[in-house]
PQR file with spaces between the fields and no chain letter, atoms N, CA, C, O and H, PARSE charges and radii, in Angstrom:
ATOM       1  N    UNK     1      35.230  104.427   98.649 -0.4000 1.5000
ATOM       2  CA   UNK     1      36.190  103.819   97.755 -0.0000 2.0000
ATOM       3  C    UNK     1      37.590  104.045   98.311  0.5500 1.7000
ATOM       4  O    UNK     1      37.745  105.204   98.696 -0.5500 1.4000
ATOM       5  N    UNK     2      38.874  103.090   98.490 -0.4000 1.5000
ATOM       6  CA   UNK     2      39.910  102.840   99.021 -0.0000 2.0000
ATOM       7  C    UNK     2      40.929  104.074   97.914  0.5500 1.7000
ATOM       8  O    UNK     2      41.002  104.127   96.686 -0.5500 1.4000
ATOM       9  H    UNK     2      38.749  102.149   98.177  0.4000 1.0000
ATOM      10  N    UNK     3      41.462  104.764   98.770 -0.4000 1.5000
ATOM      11  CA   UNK     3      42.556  105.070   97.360 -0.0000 2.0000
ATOM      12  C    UNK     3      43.824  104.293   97.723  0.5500 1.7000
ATOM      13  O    UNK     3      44.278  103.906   98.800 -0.5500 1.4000
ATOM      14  H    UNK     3      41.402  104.722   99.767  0.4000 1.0000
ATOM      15  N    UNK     4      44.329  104.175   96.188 -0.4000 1.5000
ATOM      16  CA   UNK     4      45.461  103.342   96.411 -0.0000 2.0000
ATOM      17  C    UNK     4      47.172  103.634   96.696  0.5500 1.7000
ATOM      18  O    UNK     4      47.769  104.546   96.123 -0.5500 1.4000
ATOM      19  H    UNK     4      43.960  104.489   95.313  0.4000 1.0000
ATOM      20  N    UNK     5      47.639  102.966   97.394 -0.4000 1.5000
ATOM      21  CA   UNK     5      48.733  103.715   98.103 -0.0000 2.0000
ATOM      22  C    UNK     5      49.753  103.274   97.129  0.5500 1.7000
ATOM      23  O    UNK     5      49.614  102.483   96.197 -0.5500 1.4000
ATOM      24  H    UNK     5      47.154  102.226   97.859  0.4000 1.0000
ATOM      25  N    UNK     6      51.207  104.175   97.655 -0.4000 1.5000
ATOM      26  CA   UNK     6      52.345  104.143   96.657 -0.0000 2.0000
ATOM      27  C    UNK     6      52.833  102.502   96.172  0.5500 1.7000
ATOM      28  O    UNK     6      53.049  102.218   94.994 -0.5500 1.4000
ATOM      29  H    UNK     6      51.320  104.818   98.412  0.4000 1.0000
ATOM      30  N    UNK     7      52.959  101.475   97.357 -0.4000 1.5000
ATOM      31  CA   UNK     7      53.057  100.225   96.790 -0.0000 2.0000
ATOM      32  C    UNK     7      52.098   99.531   95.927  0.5500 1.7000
ATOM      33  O    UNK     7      52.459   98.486   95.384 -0.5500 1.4000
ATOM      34  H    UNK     7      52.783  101.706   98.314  0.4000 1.0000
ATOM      35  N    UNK     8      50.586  100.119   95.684 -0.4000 1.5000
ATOM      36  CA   UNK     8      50.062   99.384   95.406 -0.0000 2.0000
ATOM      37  C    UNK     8      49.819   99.754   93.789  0.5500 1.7000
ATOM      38  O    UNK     8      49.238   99.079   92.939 -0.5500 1.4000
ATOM      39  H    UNK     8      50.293  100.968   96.125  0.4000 1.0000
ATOM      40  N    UNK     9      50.426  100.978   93.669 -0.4000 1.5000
ATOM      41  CA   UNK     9      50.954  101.581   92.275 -0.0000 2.0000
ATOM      42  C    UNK     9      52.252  100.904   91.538  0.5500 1.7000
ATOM      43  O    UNK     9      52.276  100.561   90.355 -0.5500 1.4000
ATOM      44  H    UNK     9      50.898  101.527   94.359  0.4000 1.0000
ATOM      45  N    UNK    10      53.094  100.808   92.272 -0.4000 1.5000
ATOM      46  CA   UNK    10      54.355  100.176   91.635 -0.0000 2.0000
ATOM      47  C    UNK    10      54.217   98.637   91.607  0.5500 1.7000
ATOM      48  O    UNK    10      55.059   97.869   91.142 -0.5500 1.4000
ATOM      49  H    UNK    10      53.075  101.087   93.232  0.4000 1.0000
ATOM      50  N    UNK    11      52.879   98.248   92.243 -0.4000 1.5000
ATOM      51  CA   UNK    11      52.523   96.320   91.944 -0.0000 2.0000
ATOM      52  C    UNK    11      51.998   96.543   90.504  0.5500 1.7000
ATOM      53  O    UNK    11      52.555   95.994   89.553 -0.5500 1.4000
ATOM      54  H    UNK    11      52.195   98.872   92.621  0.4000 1.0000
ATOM      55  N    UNK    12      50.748   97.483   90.323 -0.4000 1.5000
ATOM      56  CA   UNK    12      49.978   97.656   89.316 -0.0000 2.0000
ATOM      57  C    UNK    12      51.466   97.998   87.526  0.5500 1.7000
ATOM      58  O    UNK    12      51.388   97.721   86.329 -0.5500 1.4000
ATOM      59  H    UNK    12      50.296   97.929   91.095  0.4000 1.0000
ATOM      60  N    UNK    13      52.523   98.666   88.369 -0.4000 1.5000
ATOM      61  CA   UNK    13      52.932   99.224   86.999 -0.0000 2.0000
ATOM      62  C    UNK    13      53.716   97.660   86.904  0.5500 1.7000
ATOM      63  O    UNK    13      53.690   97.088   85.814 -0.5500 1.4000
ATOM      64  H    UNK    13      52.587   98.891   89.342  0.4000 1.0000
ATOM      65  N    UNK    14      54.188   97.210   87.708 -0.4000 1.5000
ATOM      66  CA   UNK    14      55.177   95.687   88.054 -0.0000 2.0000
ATOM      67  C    UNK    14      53.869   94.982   86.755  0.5500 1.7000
ATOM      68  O    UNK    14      54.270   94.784   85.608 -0.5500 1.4000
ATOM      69  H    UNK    14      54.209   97.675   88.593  0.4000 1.0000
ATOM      70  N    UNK    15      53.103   94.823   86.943 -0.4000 1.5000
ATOM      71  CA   UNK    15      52.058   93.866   86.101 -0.0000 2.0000
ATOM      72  C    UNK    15      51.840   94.304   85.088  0.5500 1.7000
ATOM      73  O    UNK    15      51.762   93.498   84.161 -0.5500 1.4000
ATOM      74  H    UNK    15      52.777   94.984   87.875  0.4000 1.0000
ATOM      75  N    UNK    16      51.640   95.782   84.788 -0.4000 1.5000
ATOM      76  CA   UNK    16      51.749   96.156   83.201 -0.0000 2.0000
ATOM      77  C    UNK    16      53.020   95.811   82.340  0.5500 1.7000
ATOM      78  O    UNK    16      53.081   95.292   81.226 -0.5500 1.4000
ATOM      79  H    UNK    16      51.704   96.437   85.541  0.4000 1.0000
ATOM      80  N    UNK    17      53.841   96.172   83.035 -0.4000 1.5000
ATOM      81  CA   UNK    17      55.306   95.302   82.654 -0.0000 2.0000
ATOM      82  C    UNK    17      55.350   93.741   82.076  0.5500 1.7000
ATOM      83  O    UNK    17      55.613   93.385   80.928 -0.5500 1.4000
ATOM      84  H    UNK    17      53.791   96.594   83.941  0.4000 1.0000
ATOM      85  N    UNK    18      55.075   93.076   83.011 -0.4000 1.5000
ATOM      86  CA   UNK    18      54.951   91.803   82.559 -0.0000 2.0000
ATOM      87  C    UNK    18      53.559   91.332   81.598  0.5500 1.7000
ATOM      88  O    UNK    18      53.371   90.206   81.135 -0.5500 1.4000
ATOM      89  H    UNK    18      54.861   93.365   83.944  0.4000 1.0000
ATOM      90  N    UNK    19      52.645   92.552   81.446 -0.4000 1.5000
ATOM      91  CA   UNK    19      51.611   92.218   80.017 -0.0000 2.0000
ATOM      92  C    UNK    19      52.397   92.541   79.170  0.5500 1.7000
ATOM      93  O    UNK    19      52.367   91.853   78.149 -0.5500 1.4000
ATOM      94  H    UNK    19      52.797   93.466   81.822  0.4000 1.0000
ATOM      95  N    UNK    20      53.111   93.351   79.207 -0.4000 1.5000
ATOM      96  CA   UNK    20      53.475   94.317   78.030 -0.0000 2.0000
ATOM      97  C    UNK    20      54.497   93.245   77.609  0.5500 1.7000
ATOM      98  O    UNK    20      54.432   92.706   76.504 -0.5500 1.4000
ATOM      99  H    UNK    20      53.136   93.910   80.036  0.4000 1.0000
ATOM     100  N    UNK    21      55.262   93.006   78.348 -0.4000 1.5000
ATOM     101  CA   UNK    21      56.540   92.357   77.360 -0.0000 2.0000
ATOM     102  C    UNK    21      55.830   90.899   76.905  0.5500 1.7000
ATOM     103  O    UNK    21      56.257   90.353   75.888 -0.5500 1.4000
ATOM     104  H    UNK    21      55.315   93.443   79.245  0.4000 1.0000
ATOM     105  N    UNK    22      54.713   90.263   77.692 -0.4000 1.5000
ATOM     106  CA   UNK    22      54.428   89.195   76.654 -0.0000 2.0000
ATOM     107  C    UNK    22      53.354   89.218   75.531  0.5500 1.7000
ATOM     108  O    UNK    22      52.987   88.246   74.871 -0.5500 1.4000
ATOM     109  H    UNK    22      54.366   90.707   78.519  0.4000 1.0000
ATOM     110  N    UNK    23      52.826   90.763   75.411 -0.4000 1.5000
ATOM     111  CA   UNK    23      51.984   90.835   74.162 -0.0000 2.0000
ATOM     112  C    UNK    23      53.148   91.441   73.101  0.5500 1.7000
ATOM     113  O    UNK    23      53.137   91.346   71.874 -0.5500 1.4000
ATOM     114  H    UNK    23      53.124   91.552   75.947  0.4000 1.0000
ATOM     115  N    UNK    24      53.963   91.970   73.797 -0.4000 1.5000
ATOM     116  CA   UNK    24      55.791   92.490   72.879 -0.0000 2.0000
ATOM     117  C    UNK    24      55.580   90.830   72.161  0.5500 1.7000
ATOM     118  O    UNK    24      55.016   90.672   71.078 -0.5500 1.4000
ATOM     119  H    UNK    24      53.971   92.047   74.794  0.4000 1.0000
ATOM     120  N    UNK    25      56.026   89.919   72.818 -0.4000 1.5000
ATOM     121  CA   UNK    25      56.518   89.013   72.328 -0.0000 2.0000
ATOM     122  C    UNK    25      55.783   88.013   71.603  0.5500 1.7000
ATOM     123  O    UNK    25      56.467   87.193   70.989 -0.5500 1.4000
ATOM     124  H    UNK    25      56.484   90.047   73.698  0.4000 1.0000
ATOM     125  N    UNK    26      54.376   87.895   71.537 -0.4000 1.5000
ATOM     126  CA   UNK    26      53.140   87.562   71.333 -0.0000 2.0000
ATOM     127  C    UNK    26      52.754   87.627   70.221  0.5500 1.7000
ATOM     128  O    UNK    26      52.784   86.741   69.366 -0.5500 1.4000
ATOM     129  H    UNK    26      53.820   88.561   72.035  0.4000 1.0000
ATOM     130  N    UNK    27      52.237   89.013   70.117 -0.4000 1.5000
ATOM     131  CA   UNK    27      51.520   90.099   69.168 -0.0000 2.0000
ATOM     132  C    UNK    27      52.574   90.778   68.316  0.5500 1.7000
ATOM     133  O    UNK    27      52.631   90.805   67.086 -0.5500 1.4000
ATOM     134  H    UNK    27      52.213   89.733   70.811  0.4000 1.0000
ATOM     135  N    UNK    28      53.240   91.217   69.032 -0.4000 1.5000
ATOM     136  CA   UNK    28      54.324   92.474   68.010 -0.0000 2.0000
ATOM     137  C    UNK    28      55.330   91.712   67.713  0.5500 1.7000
ATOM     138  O    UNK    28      56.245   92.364   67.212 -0.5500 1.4000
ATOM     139  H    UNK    28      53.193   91.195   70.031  0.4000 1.0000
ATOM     140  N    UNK    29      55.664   89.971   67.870 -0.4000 1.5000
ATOM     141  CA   UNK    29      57.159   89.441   66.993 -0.0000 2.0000
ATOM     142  C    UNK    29      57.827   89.826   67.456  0.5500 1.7000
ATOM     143  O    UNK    29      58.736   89.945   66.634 -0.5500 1.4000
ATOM     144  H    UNK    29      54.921   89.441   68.278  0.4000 1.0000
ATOM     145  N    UNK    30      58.419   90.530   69.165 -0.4000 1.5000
ATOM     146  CA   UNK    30      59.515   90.927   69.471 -0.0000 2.0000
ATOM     147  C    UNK    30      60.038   89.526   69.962  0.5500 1.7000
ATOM     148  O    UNK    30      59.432   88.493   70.248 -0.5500 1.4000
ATOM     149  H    UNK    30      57.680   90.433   69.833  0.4000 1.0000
ATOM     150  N    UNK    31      61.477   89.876   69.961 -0.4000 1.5000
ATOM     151  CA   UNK    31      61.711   88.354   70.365 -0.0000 2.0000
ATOM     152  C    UNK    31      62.529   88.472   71.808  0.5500 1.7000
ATOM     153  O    UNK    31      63.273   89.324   72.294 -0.5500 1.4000
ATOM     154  H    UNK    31      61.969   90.715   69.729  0.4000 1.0000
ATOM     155  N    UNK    32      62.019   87.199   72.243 -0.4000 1.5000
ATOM     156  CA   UNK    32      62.275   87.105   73.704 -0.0000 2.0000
ATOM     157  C    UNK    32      63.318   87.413   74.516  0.5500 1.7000
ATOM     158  O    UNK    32      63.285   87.379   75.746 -0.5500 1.4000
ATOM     159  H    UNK    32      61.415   86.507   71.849  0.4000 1.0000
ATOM     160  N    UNK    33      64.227   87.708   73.848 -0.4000 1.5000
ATOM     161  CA   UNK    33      66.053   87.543   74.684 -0.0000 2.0000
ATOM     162  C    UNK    33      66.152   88.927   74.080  0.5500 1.7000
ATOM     163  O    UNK    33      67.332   89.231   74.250 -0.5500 1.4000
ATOM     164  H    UNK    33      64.254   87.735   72.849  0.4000 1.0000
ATOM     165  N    UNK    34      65.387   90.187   73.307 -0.4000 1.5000
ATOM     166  CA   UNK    34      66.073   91.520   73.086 -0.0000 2.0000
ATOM     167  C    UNK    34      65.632   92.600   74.298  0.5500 1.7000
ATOM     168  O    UNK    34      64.866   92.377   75.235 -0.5500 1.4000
ATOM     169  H    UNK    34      64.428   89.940   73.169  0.4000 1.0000
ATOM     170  N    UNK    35      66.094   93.392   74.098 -0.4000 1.5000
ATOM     171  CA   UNK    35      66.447   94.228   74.988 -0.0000 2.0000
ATOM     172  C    UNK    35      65.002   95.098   75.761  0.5500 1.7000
ATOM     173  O    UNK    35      64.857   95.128   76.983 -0.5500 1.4000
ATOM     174  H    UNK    35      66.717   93.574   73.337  0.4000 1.0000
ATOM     175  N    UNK    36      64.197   95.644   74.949 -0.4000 1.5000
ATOM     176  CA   UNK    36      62.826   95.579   75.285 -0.0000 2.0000
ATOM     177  C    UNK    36      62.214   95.221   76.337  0.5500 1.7000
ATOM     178  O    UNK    36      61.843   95.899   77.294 -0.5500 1.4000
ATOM     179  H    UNK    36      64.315   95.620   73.956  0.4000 1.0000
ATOM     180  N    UNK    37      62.062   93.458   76.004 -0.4000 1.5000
ATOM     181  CA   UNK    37      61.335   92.541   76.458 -0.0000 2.0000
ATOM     182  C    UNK    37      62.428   91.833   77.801  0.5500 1.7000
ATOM     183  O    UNK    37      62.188   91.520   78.967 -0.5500 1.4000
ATOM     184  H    UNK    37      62.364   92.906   75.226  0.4000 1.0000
ATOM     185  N    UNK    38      63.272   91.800   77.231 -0.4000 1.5000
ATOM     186  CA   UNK    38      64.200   91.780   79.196 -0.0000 2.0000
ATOM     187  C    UNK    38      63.877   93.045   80.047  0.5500 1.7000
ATOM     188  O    UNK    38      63.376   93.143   81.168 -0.5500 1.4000
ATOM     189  H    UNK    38      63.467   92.054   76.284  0.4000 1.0000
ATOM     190  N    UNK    39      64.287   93.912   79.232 -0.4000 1.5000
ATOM     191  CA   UNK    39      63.993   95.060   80.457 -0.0000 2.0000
ATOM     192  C    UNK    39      62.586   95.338   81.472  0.5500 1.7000
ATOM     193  O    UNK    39      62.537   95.787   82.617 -0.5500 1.4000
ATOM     194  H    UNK    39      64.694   93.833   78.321  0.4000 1.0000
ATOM     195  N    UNK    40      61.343   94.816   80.432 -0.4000 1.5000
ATOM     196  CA   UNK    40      60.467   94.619   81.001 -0.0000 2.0000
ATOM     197  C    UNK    40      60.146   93.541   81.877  0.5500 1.7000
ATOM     198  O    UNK    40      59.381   93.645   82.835 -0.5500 1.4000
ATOM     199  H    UNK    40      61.383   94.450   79.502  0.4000 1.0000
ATOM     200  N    UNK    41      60.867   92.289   81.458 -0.4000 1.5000
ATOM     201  CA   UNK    41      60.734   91.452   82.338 -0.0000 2.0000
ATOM     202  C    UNK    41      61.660   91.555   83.918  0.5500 1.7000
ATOM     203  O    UNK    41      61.513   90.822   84.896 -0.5500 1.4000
ATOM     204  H    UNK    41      61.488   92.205   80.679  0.4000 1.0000
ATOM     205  N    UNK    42      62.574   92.654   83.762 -0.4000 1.5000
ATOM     206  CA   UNK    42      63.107   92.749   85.223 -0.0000 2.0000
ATOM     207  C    UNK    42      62.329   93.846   85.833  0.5500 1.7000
ATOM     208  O    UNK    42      62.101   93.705   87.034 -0.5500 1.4000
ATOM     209  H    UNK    42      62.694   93.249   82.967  0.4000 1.0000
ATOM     210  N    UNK    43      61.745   95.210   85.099 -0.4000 1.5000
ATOM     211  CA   UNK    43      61.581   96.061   85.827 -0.0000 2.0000
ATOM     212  C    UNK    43      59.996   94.899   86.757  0.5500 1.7000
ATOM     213  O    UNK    43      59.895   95.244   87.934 -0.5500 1.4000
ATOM     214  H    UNK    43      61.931   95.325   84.123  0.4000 1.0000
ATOM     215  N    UNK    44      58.761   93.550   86.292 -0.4000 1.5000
ATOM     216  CA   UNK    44      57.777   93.640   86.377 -0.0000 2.0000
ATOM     217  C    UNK    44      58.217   93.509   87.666  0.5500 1.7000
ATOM     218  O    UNK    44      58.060   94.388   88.514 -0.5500 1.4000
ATOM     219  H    UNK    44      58.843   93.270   85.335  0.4000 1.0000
ATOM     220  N    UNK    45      58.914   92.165   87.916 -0.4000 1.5000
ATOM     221  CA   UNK    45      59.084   91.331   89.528 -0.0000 2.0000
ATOM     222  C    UNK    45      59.285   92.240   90.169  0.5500 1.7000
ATOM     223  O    UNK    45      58.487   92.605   91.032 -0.5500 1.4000
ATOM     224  H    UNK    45      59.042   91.451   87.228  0.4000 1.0000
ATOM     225  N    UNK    46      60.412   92.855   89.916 -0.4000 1.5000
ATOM     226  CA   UNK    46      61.064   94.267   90.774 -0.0000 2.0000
ATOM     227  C    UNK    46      59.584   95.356   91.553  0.5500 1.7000
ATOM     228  O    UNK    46      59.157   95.247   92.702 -0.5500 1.4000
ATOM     229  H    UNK    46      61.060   92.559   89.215  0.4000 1.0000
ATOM     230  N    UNK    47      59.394   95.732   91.138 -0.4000 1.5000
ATOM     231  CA   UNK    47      57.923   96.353   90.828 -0.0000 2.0000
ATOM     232  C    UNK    47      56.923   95.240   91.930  0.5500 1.7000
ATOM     233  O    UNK    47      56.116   95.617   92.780 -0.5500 1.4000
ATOM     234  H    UNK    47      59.741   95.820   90.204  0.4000 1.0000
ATOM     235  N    UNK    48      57.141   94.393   91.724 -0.4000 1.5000
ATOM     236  CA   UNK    48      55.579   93.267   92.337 -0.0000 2.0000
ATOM     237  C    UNK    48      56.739   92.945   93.396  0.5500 1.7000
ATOM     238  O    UNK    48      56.202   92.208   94.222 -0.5500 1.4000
ATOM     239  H    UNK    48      57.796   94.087   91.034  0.4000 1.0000
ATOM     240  N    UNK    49      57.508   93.064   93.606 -0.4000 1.5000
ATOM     241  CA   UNK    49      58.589   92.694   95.148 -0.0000 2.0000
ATOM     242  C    UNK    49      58.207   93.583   96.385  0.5500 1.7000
ATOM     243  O    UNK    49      57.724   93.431   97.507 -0.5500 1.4000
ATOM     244  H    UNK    49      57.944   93.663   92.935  0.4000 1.0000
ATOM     245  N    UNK    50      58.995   95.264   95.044 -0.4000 1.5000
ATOM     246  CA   UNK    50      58.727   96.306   95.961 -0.0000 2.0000
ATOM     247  C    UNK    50      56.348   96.198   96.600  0.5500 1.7000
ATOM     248  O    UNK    50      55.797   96.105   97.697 -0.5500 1.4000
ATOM     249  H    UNK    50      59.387   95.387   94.132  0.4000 1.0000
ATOM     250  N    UNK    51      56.003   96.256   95.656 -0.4000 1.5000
ATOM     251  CA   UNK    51      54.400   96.083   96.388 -0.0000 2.0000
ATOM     252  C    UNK    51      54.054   95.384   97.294  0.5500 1.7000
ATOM     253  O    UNK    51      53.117   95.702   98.026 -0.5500 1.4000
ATOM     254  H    UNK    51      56.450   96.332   94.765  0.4000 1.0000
ATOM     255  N    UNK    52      55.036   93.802   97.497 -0.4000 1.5000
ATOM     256  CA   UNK    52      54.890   93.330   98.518 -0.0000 2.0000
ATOM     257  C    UNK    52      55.297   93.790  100.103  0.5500 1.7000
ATOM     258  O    UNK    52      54.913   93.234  101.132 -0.5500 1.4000
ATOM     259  H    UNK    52      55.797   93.543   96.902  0.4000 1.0000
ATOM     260  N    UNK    53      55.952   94.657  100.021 -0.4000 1.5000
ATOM     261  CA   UNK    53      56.961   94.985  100.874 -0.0000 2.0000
ATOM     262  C    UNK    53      55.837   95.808  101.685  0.5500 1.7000
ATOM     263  O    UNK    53      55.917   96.026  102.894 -0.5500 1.4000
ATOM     264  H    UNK    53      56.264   95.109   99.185  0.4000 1.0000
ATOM     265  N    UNK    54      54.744   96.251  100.831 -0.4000 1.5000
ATOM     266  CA   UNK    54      53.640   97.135  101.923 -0.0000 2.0000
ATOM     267  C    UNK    54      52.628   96.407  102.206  0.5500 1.7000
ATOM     268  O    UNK    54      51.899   97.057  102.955 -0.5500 1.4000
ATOM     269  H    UNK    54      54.679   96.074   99.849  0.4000 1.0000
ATOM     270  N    UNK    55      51.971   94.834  101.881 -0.4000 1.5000
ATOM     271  CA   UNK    55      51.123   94.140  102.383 -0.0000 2.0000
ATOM     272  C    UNK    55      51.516   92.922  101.606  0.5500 1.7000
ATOM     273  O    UNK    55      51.212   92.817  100.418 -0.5500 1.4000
ATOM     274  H    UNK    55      52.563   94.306  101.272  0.4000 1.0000
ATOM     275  N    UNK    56      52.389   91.715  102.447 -0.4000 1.5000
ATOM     276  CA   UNK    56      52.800   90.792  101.814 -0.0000 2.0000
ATOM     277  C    UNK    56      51.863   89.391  101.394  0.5500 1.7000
ATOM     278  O    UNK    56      51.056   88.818  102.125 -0.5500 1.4000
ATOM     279  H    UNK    56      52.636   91.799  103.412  0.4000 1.0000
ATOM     280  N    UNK    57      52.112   89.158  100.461 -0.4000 1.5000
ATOM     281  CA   UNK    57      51.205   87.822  100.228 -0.0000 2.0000
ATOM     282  C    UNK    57      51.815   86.687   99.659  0.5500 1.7000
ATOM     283  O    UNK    57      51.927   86.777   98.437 -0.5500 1.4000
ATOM     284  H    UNK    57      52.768   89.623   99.867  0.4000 1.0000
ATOM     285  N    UNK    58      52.239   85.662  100.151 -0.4000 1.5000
ATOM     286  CA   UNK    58      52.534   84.793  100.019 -0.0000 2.0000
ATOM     287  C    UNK    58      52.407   83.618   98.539  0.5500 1.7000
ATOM     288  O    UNK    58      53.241   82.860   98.045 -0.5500 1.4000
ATOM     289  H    UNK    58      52.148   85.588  101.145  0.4000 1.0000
ATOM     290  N    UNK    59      51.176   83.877   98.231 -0.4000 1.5000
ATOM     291  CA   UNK    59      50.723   83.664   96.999 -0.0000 2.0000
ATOM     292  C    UNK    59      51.559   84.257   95.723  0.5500 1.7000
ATOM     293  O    UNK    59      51.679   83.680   94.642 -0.5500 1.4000
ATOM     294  H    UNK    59      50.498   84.493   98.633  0.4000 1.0000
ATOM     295  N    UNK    60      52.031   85.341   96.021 -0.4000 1.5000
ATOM     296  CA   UNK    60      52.188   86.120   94.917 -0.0000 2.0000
ATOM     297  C    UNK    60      53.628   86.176   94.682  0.5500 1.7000
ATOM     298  O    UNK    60      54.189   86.277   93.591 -0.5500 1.4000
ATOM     299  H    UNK    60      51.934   85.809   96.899  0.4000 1.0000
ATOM     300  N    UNK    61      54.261   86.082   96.074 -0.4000 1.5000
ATOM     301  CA   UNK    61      55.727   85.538   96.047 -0.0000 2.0000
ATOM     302  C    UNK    61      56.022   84.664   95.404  0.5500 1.7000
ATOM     303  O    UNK    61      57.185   84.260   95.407 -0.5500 1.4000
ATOM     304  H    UNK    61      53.805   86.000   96.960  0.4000 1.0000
């Protein structure tokens, strides 16, 4: 079994980010433009940028 390296942790948290703020906005009535749900939406990309940076994929860009 592969263990997973430091980029491929900060892709994984990059994507919990971007579940999280759209079940925030979804499920829990947060609304889209507060502070929460932006913050999550910058830390996800940020997060899935830095992961690319250790095995890039084009797709995902």
């Amino acid at each position: 079994m592969a263990s997973l390296g430091f980029t491929d942790v900060v892709g994984l948290v990059g994507v919990a980010a971007y579940v999280t703020a759209h079940f925030a906005v979804q499920v829990l009535h947060k609304p889209p433009a507060g502070a929460f749900v932006v913050r999550l939406n910058l830390v996800g990309p940020i997060c899935i940028l830095i992961s690319l940076m250790g095995a890039f994929n084009l797709a995902s860009f």
